[in-house]
C-alpha positions as CSV (number, residue, x, y, z in Angstrom):
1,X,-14.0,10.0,-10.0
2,X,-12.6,13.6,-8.6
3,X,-9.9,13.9,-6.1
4,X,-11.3,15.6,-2.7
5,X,-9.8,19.1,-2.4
6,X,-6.6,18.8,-0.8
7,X,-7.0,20.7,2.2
8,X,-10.4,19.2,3.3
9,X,-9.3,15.5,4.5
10,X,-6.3,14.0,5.9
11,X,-3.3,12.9,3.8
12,X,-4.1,9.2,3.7
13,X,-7.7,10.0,2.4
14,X,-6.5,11.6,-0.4
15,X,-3.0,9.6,-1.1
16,X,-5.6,6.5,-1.5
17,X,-7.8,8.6,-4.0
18,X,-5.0,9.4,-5.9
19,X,-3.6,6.2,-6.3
20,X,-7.3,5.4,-7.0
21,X,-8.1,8.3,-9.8
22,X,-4.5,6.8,-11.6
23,X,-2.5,9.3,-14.4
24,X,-0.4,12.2,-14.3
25,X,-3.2,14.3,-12.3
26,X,-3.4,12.4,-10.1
27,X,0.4,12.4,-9.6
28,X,0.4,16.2,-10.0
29,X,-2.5,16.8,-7.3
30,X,-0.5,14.1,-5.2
31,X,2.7,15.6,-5.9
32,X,1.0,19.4,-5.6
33,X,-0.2,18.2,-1.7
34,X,3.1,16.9,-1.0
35,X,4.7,20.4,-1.3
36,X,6.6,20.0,-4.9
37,X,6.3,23.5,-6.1
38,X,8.6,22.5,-9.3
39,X,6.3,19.6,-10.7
40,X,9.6,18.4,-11.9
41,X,8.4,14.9,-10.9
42,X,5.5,15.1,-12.0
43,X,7.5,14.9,-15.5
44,X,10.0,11.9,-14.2
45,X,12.2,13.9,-12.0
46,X,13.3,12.3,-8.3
47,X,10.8,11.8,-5.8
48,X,11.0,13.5,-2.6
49,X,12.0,10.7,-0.1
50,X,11.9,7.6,-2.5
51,X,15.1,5.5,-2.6
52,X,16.7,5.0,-6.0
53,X,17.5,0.9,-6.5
54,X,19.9,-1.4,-8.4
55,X,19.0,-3.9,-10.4
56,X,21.7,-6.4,-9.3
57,X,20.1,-6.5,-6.1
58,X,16.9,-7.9,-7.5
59,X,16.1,-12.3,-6.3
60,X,15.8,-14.3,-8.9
61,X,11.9,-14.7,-7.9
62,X,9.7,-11.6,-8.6
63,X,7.4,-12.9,-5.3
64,X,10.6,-12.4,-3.4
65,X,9.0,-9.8,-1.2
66,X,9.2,-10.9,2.4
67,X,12.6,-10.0,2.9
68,X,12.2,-6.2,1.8
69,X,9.2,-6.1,4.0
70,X,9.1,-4.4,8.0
71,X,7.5,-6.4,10.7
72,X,5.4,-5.3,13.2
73,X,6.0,-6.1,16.9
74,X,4.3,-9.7,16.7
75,X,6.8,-10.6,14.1
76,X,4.0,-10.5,11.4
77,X,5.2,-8.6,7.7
78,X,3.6,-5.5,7.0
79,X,2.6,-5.1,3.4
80,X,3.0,-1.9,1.3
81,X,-0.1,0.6,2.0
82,X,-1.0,1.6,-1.3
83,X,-1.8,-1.5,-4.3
84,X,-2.2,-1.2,-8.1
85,X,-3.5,-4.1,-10.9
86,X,-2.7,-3.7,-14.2
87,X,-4.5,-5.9,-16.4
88,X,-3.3,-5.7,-20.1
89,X,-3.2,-7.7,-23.1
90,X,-0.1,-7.9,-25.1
91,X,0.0,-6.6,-28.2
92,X,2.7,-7.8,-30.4
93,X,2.0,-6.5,-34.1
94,X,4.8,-5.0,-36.4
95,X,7.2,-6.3,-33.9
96,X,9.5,-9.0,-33.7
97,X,8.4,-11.2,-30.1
98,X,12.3,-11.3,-29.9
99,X,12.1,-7.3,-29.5
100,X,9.3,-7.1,-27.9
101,X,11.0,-8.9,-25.0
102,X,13.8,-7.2,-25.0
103,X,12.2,-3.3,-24.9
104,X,9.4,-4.8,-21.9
105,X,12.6,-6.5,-20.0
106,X,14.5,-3.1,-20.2
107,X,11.4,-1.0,-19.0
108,X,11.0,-3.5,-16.2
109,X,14.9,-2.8,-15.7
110,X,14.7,0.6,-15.5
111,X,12.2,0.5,-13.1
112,X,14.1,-1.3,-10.9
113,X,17.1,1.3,-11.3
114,X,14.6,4.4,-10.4
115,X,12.9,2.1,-7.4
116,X,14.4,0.7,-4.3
117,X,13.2,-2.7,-3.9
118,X,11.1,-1.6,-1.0
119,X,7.6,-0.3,0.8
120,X,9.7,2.6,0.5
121,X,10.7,2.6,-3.1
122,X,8.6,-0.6,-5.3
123,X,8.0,-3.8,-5.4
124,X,6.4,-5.6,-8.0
125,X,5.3,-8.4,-10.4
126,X,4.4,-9.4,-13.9
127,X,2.5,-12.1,-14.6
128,X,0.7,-14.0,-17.1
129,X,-2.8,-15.6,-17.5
130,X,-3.6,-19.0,-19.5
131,X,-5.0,-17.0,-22.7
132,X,-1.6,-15.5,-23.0
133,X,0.5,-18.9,-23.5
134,X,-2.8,-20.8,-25.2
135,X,-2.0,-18.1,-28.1
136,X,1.6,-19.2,-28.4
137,X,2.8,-22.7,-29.9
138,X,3.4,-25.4,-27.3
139,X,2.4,-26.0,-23.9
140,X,3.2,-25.5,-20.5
141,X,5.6,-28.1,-19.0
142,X,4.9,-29.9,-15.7
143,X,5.0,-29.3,-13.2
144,X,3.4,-26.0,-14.0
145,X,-0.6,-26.0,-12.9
146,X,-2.2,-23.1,-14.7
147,X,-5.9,-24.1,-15.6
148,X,-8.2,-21.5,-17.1
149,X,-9.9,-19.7,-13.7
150,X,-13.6,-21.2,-13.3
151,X,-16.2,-21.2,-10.4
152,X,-15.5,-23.1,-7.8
153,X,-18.5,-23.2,-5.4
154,X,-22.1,-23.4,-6.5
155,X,-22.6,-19.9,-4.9
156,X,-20.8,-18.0,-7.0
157,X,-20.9,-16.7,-11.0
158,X,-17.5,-14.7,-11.2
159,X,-16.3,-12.9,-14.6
160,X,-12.8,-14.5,-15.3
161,X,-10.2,-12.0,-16.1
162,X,-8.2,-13.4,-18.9
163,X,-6.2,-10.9,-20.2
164,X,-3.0,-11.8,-21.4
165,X,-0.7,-10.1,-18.2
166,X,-1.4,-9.0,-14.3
167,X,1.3,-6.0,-13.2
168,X,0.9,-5.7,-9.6
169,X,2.5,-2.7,-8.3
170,X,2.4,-1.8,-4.6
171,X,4.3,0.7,-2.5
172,X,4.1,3.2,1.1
173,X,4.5,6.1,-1.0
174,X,1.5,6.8,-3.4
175,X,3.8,9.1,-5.8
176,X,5.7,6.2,-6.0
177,X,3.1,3.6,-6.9
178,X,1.1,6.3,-9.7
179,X,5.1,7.1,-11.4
180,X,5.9,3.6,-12.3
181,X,2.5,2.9,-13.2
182,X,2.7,6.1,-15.7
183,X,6.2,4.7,-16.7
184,X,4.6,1.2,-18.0
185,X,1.6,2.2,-19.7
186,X,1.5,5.8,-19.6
187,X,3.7,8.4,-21.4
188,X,5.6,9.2,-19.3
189,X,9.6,8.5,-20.4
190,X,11.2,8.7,-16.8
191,X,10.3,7.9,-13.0
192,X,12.3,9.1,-10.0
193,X,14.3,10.7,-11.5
194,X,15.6,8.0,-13.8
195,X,14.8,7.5,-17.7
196,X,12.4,4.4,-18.6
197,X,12.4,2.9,-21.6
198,X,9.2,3.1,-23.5
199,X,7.3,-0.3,-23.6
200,X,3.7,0.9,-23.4
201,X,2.7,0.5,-27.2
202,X,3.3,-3.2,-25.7
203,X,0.6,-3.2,-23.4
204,X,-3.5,-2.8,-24.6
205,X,-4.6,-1.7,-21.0
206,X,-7.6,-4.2,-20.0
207,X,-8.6,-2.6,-16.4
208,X,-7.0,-1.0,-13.4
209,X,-7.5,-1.8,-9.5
210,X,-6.3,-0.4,-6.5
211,X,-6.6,-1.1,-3.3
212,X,-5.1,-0.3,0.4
213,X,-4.2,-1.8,3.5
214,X,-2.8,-0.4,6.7
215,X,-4.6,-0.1,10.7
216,X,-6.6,2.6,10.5
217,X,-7.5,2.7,7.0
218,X,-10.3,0.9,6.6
219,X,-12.2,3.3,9.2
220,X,-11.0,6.5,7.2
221,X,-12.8,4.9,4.0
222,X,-16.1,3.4,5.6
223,X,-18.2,6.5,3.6
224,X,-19.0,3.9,0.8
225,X,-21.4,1.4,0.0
226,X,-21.5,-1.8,1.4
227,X,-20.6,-0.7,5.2
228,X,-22.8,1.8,7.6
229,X,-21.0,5.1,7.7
230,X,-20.5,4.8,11.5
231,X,-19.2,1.5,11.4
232,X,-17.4,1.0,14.9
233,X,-14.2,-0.7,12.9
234,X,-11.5,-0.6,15.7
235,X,-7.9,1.8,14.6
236,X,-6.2,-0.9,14.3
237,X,-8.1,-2.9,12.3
238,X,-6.7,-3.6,8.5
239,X,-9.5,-5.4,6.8
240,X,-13.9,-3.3,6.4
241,X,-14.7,-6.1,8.8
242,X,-13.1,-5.2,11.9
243,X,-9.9,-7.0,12.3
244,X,-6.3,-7.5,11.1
245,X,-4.6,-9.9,8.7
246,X,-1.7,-11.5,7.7
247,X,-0.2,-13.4,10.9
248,X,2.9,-14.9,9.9
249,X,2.1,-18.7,11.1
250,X,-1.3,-18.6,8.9
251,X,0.6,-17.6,6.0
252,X,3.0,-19.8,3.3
253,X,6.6,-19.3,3.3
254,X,8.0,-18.0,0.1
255,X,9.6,-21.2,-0.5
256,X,6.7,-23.6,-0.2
257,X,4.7,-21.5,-2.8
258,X,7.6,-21.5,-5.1
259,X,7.7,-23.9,-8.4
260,X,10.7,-26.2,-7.8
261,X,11.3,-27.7,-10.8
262,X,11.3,-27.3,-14.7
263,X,11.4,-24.4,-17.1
264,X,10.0,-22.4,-14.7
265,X,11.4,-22.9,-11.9
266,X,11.7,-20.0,-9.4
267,X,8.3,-19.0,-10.1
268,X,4.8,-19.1,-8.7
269,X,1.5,-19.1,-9.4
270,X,-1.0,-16.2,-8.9
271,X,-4.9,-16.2,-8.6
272,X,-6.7,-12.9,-7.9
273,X,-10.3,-13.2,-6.8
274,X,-12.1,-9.6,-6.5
275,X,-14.5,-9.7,-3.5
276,X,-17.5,-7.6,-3.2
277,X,-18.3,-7.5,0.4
278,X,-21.9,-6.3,2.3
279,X,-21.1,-5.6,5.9
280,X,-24.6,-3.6,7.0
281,X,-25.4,-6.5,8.8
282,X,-22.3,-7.2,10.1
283,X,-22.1,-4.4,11.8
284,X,-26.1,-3.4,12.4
285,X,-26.3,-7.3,13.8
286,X,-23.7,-9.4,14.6
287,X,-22.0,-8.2,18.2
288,X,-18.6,-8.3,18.5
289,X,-18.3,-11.9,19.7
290,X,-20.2,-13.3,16.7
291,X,-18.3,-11.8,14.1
292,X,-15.2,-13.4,16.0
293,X,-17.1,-16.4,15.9
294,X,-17.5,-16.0,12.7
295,X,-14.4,-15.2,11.0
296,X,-12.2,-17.4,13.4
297,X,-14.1,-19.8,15.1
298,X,-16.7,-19.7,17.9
299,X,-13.8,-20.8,20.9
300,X,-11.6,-18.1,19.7
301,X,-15.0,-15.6,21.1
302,X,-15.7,-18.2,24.2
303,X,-12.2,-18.1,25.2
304,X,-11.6,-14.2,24.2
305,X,-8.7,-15.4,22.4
306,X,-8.7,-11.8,19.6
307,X,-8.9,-8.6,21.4
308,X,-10.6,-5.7,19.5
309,X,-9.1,-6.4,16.1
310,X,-6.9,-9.3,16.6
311,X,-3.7,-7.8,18.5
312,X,-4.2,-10.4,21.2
313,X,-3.6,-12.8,18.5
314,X,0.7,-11.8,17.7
315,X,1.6,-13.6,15.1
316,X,-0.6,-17.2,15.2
317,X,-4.4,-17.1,14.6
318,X,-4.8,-20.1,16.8
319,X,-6.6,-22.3,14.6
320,X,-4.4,-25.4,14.7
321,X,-5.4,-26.5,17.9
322,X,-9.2,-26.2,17.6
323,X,-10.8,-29.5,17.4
324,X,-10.3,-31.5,13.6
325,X,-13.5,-32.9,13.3
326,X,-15.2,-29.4,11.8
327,X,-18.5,-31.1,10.8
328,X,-18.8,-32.5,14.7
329,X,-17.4,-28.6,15.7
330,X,-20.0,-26.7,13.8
331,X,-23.3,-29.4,14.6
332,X,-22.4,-28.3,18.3
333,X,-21.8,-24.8,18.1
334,X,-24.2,-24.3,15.3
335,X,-21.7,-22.1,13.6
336,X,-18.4,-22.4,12.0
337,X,-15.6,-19.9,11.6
338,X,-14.1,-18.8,8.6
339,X,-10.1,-19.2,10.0
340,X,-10.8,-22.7,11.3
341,X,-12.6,-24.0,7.9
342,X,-9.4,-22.7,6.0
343,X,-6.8,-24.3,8.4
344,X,-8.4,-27.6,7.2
345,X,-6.7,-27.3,4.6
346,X,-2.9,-27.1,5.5
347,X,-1.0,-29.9,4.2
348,X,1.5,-31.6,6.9
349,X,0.2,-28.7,8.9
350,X,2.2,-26.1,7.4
351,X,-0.5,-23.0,5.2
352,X,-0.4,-23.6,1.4
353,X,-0.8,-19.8,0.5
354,X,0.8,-16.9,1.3
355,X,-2.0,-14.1,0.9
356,X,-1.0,-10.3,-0.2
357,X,-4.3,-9.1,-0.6
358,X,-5.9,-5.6,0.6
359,X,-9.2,-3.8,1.0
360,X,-10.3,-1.8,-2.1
361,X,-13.6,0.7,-2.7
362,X,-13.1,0.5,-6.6
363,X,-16.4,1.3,-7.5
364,X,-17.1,2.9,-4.3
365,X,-17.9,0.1,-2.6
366,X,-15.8,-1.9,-0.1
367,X,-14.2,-4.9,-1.4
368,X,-11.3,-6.9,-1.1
369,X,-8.7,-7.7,-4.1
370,X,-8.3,-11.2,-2.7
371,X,-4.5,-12.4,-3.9
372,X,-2.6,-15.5,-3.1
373,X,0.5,-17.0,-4.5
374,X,0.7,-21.0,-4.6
375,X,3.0,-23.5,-6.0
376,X,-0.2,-24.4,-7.7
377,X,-3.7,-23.3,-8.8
378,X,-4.8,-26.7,-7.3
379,X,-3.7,-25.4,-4.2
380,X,-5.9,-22.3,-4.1
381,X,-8.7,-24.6,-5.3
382,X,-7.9,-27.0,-2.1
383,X,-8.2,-24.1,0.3
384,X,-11.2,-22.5,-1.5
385,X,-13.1,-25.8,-1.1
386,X,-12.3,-26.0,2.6
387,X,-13.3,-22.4,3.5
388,X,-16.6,-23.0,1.4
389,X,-17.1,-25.6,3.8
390,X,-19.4,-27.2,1.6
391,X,-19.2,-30.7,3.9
392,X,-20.4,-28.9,7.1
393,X,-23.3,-27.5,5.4
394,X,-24.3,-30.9,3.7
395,X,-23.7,-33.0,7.1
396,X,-25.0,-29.7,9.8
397,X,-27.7,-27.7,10.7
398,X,-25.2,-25.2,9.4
399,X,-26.5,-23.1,6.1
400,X,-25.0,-22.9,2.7
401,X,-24.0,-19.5,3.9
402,X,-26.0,-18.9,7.3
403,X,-23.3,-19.5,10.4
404,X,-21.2,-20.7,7.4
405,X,-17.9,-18.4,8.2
406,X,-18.2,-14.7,6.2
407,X,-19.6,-16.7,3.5
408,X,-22.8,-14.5,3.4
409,X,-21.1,-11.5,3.9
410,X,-18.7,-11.7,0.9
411,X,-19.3,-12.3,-3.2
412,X,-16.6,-13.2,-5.8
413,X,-16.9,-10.8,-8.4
414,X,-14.6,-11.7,-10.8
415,X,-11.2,-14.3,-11.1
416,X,-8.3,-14.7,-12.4
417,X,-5.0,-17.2,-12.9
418,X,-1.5,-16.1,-13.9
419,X,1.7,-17.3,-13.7
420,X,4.2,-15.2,-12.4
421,X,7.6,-16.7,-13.8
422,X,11.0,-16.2,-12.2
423,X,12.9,-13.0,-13.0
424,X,15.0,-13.9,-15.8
425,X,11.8,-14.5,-17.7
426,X,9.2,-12.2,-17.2
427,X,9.0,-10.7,-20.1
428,X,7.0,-12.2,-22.8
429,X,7.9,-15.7,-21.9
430,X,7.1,-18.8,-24.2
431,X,5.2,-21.5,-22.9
432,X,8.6,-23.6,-22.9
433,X,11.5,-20.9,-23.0
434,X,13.9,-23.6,-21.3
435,X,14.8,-26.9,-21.2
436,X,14.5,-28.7,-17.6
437,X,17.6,-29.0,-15.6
């Protein structure tokens, strides 16, 4: 991949290639566009416009984020615009695990000294996969539901990514994003303008995924596979399909997808499906009604209920009053949306996953890096099943993926299951660092 010359397409166009292209050239050119004649830091030095942080300020749960996040007029959080996955095995030869997790708990440290914990400055996480603890003596303790990631519909044939850890590193400010990456597995030795300890001999880089998500962005990045170049995708809209994301009452609190009890305790669980979506038909085929229809439910386009991309739809997607029986719903419309077959799902009628996932073109092609966080891998599975909607198409003139939600419109790629533990142990953790309270 090549960054686009600097001076031919907008700044967001090429801050989203950047983060893409990864390494200190990519931080240079980035840097170099941003008018920072000195390239001091390019080489660690401070970032124009990117708060330093303290550690002390840090939650004692890395998924902590809603609380450093904006909201937009509806009330709904807006995520950081620019996304990077680091998946890495761990290598710990010719060093005790003891140091080990000492050196990768200081670099995680430091970062959090040259970072504000912010859009504006960092936010991240580290988390590990079931290979990592099934090399290490002893098991899990309850409640802890981390299960080796597997297919979960007869539709699909994923990869599973089991390397031993998942960094996910996100940020507004794409200098920001490519400097801490370079501080964890690159060489570079400071970031913002702060010094970072050296943990990257730690770390046997596995693969690297970015992604983006902001109104407007999808539009600027239609010139890939997988989407007609003139797709009509609304401004506003976040996601290749044509509408936003994230309203606040269709999303988990922070509290109901934390672990509540045991060792650890304060943490969650993270799966990370990566989508492959094919949207010429979407757009070619499907007016604007049925892709509503579609993706919430067919009332929501009866009863005009989404506007262009969603903004009639403030913070509530509207699915909890739609009619329960589903099955009944979808042999009378003859289709069934993709919203309303997830809301199925809620337990107590309260969302069991709080979704941070964003569009990607990795491989120049648009997809979606498709993360949740969940007390429980069982949870995801729960909610999978539902938006599958496996039922409907059994008991419906409804296909396996025909008027089935997105379902044709979207293929899992690969998958992946990590635990992401509380703060005080998220580096290099043992399967049981802690006895129970």
């Amino acid at each position: 991949m090549e960054l686009p010359c600097p001076d031919s397409v907008p700044r967001r166009e090429f801050a989203k290639a950047a983060v893409a292209l990864g390494g200190t050239a990519a931080l240079s050119a980035c840097l170099g566009r941003d008018g920072d004649p000195s390239g001091d830091a390019v080489d660690g030095g401070p970032l124009d416009g990117v708060p330093a942080g303290d550690p002390g300020d840090a939650p004692e749960r890395q998924h902590a984020w809603n609380d450093a996040l904006d909201r937009d007029d509806a009330g709904n959080a807006v995520p950081p615009t620019h996304h990077v996955l680091r998946y890495a095995d761990v290598d710990r030869e010719d060093v005790t695990r003891a140091a080990a997790r000492e050196r990768l708990e200081a670099a995680l440290t430091d970062l959090e000294r040259a970072f504000d914990r912010s859009p504006a400055g960092l936010l991240f996480t580290v988390g590990y996969s079931p290979s990592y603890f099934d090399r290490l003596s002893g098991s899990l303790p309850e409640p802890v539901d981390l299960p080796a990631p597997r297919p979960l519909t007869g539709l699909e044939d994923p990869s599973f990514d089991e390397a031993d850890a998942l960094v996910h590193l996100a940020a507004d400010e794409p200098a920001a994003v490519l400097a801490a990456d370079e501080a964890l597995f690159g060489a570079a030795t400071a970031a913002n303008g702060v010094a970072v300890t050296d943990a990257s001999d730690l770390f046997d880089p596995v693969d690297r995924r970015t992604g983006f998500i902001g109104s407007g962005l999808p539009r600027e990045h239609r010139d890939v596979d997988g989407i007609p170049d003139d797709a009509p995708i609304p401004e506003g809209a976040k996601l290749f399909m044509g509408f936003s994301n994230g309203f606040a009452e269709s999303q988990a609190t922070e509290d109901r997808v934390t672990i509540e009890a045991g060792a650890f305790a304060g943490g969650t669980t993270q799966q990370v499906s990566t989508l492959r979506t094919q949207l010429d038909a979407w757009w070619s085929q499907e007016s604007h009604a049925q892709r509503v229809a579609k993706l919430f439910s067919p009332t929501h386009a009866d009863e005009e209920r989404v506007g262009e991309h969603g903004e009639r739809l403030g913070n509530d997607p509207a699915v909890a009053d739609l009619p329960e029986d589903a099955v009944a719903y979808a042999r009378e419309e003859g289709v069934v949306g993709h919203a309303q077959k997830a809301a199925r799902a809620r337990e107590n009628g309260e969302p069991r996953l709080l979704r941070r996932d964003f569009p990607t073109t990795d491989g120049d092609h648009t997809g979606i890096h498709f993360l949740t966080l969940q007390e429980s891998i069982g949870d995801f599975v729960a909610v999978r099943d539902a938006m599958t909607g496996a039922d409907i198409a059994d008991e419906t003139g409804v296909g396996s993926r025909i008027n089935n939600g997105i379902l044709q419109y979207v293929f899992v790629r690969s998958r992946g299951n990590f635990l992401v533990p509380p703060r005080a142990l998220r580096a290099l953790p043992d399967p049981n660092p802690r006895d129970e309270p």
